[in-house]
C-alpha positions as CSV (number, residue, x, y, z in Angstrom):
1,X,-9.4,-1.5,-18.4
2,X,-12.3,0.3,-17.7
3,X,-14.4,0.2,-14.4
4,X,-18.1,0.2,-15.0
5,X,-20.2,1.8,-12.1
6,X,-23.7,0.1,-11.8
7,X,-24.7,3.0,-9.5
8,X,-23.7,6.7,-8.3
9,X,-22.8,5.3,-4.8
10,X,-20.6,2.8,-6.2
11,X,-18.7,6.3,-7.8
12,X,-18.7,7.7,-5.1
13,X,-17.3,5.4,-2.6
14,X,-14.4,4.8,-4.8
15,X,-13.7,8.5,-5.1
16,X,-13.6,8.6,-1.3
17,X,-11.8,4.8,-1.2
18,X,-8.7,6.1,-3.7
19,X,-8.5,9.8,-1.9
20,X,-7.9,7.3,1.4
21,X,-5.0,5.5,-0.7
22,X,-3.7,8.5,-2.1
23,X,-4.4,6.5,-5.7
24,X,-4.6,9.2,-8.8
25,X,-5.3,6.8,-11.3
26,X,-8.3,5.2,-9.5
27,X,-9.1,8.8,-8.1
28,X,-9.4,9.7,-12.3
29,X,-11.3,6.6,-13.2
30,X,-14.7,7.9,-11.7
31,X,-14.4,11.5,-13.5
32,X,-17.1,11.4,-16.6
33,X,-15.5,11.6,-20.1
34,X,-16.3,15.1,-20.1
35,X,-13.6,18.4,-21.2
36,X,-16.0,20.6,-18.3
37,X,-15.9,18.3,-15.4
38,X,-15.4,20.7,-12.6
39,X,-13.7,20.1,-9.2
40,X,-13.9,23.2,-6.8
41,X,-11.8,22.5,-3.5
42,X,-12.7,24.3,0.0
43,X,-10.0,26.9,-1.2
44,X,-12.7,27.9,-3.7
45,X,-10.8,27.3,-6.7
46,X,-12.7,25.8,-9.3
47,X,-10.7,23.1,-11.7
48,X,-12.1,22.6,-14.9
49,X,-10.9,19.5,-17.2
50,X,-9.5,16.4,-16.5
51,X,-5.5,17.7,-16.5
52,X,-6.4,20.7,-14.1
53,X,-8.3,17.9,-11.3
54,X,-5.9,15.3,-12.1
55,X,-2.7,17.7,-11.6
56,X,-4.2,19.3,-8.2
57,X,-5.4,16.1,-6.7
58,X,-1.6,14.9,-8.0
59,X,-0.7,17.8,-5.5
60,X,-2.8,17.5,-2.8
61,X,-1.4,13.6,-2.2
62,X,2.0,14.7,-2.6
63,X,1.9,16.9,0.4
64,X,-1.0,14.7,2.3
65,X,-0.1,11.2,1.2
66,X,-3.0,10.3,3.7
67,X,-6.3,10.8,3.9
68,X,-9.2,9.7,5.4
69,X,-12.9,11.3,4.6
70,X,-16.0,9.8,6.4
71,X,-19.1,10.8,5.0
72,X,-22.8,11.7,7.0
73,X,-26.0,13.1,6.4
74,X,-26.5,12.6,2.9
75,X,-28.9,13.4,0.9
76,X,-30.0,12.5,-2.8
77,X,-31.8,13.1,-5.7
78,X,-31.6,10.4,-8.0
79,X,-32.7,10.5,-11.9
80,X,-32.7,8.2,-14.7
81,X,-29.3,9.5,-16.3
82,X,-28.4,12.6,-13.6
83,X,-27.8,11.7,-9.7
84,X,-26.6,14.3,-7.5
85,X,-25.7,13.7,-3.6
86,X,-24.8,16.4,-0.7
87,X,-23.1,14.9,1.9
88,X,-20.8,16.3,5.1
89,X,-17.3,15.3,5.3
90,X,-15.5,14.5,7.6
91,X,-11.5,14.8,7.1
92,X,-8.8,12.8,8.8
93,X,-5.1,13.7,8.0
94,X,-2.3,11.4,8.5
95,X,-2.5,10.1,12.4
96,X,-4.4,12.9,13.4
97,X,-7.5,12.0,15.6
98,X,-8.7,15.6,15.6
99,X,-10.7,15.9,12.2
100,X,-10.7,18.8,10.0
101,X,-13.4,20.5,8.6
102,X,-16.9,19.7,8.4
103,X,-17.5,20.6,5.1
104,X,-20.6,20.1,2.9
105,X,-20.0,18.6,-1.0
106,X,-22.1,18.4,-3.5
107,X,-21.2,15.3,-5.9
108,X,-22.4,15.2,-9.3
109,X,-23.2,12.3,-11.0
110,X,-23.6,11.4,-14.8
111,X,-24.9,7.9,-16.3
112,X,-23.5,7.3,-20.1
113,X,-22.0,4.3,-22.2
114,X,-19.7,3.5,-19.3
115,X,-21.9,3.3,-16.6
116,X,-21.8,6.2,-13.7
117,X,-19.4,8.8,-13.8
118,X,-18.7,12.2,-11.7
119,X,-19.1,15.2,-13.1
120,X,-18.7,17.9,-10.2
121,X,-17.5,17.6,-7.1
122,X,-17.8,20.5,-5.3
123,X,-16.5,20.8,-1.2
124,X,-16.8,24.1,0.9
125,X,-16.3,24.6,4.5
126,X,-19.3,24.4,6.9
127,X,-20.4,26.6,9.7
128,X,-20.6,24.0,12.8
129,X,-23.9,24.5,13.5
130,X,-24.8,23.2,10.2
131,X,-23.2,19.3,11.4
132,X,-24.1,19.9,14.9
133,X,-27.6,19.9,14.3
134,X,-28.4,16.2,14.4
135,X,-32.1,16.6,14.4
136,X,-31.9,16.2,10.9
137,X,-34.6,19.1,10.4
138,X,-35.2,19.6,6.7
139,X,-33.2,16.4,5.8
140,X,-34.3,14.1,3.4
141,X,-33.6,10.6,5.0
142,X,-33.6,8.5,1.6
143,X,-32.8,9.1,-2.1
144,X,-35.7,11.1,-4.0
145,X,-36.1,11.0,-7.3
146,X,-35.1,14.0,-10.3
147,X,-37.8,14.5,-12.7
């Protein structure tokens, strides 16, 4: 059965909802019915296709069967057929109350047949300052729209 997204935030808080259940299949449903869907992790290597994501996500649960990310200071541009969001994580692994990271992603989102998909996901470490700055100088509080 196929899962139709009505909106990019619904893709992306069930990418973040099956990363927390260590869930491959409902981690895969969100991915765009694309051959270049791209994945780059914060070790920089970028994944490209839906075998290379699934089989290094398949990976990363096997040795960190749980995870917890908790998203902030998003921002978003929003278009008709083309959403893209960057957002801060925040990671939690296992028990541990000391999070890793931050690090900023850039999530990529695609409207088609099916509804929303993602169609990058990109997360790189962050320099501290960047999270610790809660002013939110330069932030964009809302979506804004692509054009």
């Amino acid at each position: 059965m196929i899962v139709v997204f009505a909106t990019p935030e619904d893709v992306e808080t069930a990418f973040y909802e099956a990363i927390a259940r260590a869930d491959l299949v409902a981690l895969m449903s969100v991915w765009a019915d694309d051959e270049e869907i791209v994945c780059i992790h914060p070790t920089g290597q970028r994944l490209t296709g839906a075998e290379a994501i699934r089989n290094s996500w398949r990976g990363i649960f096997a040795n960190n069967p749980r995870l917890m990310v908790r998203l902030s200071r998003g921002v978003r541009w929003n278009g008709m057929l083309l959403s893209v969001h960057n957002v801060v994580e925040t990671l939690y692994i296992g028990e541990e109350r000391k999070p890793q990271g931050p690090m900023l992603a850039t999530n990529v989102f695609q409207r088609g047949a099916s509804g929303w998909r993602l169609l990058a996901h990109h997360s790189s470490s962050a320099a501290d300052r960047d999270v610790a700055d809660s002013s939110g100088a330069g932030e964009r509080s809302g979506p804004r729209t692509l054009h």
